[in-house]
PATORLO-328268 format. One record per residue: residue number from 1; x, y, z of N, C-alpha, C, O in turn. Coordinates in Angstrom, 1 decimal, always signed. Layout:
<rs>
  seq     n_u     n_v     n_w    ca_u    ca_v    ca_w     c_u     c_v     c_w     o_u     o_v     o_w
  NUM       X       Y       Z       X       Y       Z       X       Y       Z       X       Y       Z
...
</rs>
This chain:
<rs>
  seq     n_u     n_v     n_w    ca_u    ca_v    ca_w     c_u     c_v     c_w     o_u     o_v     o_w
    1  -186.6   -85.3   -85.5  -186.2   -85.1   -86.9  -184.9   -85.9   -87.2  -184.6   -86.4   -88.3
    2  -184.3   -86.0   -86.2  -182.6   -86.5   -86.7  -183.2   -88.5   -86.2  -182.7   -89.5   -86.8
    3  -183.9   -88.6   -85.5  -184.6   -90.0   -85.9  -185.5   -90.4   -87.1  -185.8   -91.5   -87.4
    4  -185.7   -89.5   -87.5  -186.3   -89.5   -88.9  -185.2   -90.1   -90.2  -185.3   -91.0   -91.0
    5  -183.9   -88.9   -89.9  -183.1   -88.9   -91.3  -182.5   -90.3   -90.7  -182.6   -91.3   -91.4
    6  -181.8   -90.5   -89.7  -181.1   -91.7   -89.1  -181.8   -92.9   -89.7  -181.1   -93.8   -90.2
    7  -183.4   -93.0   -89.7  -184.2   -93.9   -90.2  -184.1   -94.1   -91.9  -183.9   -95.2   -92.5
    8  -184.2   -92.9   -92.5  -184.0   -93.1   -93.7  -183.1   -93.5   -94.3  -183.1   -94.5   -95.0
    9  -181.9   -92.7   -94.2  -180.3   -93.4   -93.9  -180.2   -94.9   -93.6  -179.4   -95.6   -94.3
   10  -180.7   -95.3   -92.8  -180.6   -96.7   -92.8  -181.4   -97.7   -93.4  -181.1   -98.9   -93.3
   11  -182.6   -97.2   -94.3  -183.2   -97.8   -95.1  -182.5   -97.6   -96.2  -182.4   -98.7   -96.9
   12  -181.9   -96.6   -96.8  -181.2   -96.4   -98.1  -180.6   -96.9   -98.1  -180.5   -97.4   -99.3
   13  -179.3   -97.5   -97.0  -178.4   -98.3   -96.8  -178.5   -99.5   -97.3  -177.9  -100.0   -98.3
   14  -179.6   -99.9   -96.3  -180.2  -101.7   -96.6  -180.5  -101.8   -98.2  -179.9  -102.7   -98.9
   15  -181.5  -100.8   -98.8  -181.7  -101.2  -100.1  -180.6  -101.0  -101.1  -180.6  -101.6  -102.1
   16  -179.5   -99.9  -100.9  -178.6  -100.3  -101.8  -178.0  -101.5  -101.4  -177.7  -102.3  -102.3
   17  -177.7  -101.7  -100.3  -176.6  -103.4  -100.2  -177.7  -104.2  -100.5  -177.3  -105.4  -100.3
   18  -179.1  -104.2  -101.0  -179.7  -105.9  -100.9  -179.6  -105.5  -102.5  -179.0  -106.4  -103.1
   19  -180.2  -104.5  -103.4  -179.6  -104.6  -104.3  -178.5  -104.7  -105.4  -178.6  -105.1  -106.6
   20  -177.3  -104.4  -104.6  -176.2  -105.0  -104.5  -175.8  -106.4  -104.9  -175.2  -106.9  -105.9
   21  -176.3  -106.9  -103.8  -176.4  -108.3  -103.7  -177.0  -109.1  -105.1  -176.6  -110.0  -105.8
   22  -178.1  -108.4  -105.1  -178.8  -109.6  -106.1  -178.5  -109.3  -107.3  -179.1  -110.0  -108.1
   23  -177.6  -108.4  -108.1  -176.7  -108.5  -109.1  -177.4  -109.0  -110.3  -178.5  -109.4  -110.4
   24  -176.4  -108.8  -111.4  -177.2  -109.6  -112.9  -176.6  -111.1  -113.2  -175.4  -111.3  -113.4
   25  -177.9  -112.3  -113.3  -177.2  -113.9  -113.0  -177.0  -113.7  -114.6  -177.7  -113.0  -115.4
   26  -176.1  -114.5  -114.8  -175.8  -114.7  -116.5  -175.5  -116.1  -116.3  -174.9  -116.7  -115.3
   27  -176.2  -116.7  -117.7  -176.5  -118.1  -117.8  -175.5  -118.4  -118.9  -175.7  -118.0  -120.1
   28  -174.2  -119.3  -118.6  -173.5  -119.8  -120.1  -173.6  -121.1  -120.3  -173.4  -121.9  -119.5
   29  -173.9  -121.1  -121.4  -173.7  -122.8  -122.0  -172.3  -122.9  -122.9  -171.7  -122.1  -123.6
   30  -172.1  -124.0  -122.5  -170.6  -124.0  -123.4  -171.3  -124.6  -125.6  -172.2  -125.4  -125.7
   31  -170.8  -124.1  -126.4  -171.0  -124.2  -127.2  -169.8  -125.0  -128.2  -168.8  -124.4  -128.3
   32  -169.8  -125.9  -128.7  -168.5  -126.1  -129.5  -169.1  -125.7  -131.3  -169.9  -126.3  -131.9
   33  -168.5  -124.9  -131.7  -168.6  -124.4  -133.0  -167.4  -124.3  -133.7  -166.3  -124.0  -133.2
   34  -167.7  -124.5  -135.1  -166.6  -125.1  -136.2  -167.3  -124.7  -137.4  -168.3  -123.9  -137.5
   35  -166.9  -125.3  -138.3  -167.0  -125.2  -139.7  -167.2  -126.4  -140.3  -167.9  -126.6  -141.3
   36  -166.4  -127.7  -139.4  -167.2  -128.9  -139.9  -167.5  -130.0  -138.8  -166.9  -129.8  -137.8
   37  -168.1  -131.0  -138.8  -168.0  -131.9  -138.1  -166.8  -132.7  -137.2  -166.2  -133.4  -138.0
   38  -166.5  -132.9  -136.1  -165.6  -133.7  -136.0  -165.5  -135.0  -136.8  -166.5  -135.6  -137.2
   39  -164.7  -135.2  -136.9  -164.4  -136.7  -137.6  -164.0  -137.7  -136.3  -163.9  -137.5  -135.1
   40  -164.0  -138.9  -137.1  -163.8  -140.4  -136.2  -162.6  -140.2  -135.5  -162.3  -140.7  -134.4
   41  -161.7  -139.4  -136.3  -160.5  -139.8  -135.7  -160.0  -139.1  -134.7  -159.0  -139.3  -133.9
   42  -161.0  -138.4  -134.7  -161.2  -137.5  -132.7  -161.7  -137.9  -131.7  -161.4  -137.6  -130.6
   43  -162.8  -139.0  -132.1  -163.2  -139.8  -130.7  -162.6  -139.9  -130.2  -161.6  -140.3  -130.8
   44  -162.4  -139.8  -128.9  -162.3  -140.4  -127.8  -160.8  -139.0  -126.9  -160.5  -139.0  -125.7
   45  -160.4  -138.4  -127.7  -159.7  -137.3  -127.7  -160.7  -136.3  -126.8  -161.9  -136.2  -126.7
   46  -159.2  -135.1  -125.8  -159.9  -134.7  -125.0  -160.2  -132.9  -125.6  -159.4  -132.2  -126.3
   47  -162.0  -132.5  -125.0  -162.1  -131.7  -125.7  -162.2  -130.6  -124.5  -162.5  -131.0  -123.4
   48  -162.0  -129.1  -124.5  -162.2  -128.3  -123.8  -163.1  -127.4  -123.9  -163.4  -126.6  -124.8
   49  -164.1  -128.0  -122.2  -165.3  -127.4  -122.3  -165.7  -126.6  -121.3  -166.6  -127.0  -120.6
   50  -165.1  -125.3  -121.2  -165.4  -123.9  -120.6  -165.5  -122.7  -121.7  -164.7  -122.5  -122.7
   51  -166.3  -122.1  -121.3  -166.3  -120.5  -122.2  -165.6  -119.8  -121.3  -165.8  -118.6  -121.5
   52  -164.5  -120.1  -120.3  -163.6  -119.4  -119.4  -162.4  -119.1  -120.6  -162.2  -119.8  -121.6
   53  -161.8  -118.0  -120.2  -160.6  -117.5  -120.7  -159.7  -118.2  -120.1  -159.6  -118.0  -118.9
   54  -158.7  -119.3  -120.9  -157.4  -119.6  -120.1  -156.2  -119.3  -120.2  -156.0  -119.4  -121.4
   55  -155.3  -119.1  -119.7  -154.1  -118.8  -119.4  -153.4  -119.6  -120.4  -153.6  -120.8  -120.3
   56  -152.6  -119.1  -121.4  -152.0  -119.6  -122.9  -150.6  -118.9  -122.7  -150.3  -118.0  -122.0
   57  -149.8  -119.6  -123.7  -148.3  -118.9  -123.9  -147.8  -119.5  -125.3  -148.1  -120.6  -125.7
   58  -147.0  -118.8  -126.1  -146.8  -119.5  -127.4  -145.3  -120.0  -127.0  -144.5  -119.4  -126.3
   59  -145.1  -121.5  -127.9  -143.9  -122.6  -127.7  -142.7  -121.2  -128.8  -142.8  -120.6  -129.8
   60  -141.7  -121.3  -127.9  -141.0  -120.1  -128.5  -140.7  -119.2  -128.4  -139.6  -118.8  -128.7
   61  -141.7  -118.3  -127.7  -141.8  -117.4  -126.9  -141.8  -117.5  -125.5  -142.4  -118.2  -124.7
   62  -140.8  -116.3  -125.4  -140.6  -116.1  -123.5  -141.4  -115.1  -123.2  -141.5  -115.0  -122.0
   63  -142.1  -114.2  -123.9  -142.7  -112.5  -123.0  -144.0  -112.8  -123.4  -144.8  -111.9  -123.0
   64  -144.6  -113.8  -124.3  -146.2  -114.1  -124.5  -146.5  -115.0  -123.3  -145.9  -115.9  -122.8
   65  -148.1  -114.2  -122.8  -148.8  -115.2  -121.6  -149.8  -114.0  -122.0  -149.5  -112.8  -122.0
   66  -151.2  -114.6  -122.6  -152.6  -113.9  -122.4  -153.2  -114.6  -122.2  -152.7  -115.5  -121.5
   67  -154.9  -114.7  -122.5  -155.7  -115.6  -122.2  -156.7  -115.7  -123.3  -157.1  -114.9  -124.0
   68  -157.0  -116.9  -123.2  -157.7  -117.0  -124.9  -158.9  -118.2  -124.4  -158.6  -119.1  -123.6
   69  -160.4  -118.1  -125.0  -161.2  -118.7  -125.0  -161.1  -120.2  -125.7  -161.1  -120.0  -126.9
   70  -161.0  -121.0  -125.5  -160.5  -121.9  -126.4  -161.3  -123.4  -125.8  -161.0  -124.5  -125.5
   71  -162.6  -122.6  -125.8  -164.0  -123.7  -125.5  -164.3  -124.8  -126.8  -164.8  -124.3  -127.8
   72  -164.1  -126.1  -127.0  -164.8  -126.5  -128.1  -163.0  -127.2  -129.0  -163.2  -128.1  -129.8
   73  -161.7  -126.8  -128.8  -160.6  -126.9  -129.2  -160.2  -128.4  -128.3  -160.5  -128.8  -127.2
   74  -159.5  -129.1  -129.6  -158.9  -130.8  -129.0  -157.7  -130.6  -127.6  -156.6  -130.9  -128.2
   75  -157.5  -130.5  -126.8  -156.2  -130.8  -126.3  -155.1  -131.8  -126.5  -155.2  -132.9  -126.0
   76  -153.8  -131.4  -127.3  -153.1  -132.5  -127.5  -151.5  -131.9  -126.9  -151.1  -130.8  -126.7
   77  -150.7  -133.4  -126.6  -149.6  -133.1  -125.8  -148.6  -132.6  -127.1  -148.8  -132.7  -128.3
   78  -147.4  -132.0  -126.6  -146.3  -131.4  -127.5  -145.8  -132.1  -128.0  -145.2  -131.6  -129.0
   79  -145.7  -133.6  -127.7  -144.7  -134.6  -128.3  -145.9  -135.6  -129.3  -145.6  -136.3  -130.2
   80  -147.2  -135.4  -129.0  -147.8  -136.1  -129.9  -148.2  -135.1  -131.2  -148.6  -135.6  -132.2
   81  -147.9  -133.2  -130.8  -148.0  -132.5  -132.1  -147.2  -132.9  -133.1  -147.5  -133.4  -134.2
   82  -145.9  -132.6  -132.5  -144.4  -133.3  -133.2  -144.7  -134.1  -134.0  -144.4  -133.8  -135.1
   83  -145.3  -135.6  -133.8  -145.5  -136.5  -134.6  -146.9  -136.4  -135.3  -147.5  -137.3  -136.0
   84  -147.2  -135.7  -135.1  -148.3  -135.4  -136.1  -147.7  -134.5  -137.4  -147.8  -134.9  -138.5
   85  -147.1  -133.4  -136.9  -146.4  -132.9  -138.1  -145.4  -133.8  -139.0  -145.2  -133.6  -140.2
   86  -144.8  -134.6  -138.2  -143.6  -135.1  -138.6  -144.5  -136.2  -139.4  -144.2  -136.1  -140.6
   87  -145.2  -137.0  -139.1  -146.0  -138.2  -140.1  -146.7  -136.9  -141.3  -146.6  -137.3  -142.4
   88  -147.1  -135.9  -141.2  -147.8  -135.2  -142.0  -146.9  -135.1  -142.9  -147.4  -135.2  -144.1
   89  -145.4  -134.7  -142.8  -144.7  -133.8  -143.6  -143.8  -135.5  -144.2  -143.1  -135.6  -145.3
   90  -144.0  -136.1  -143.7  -143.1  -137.7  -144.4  -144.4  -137.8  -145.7  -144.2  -137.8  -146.9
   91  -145.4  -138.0  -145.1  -146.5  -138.2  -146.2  -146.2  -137.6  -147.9  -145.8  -138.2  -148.9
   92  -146.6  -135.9  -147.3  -146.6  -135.0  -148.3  -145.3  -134.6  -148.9  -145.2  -133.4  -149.2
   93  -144.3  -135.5  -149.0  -143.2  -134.9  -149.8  -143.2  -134.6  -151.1  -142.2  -134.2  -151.7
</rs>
């Protein structure tokens, strides 16, 4: 009898760890969505292409660090924002 339960016991075992194992597969595609088309003057500019959450902090802030999806968004350096605002705000006086 106790070769019996030992037996069973060890089949219960196996089938919970093999189901375990084979888990739920999730399939992501990265998607870039907007509201309008890129324009020309983004060619060639770099785009970020994970549905991963990344590690973000806002310019100004010392105690912000979350993480934000930001699949499909341009990457641009700090000093070429600068001059984007700054030609923006010369323009529109």
């Amino acid at each position: 009898m106790q070769k019996l339960i030992l037996i069973l016991m060890l089949v219960s075992i196996l089938v919970a760890a093999n189901g375990c194992s084979i888990g739920v597969k999730e399939k992501q595609t990265v998607i870039y969505a907007g509201f309008a088309k890129s324009s020309a003057e983004s060619k060639g500019a770099i785009r970020i292409a994970t549905n991963k959450k990344m590690p973000i902090t806002i310019i100004g802030e010392t105690d912000i660090n979350t993480t934000k999806d930001l699949g499909g968004m341009l990457a641009i350096r700090e000093a070429d924002y600068a001059a984007l605002v700054r030609s923006w705000n010369e323009r529109n006086k």
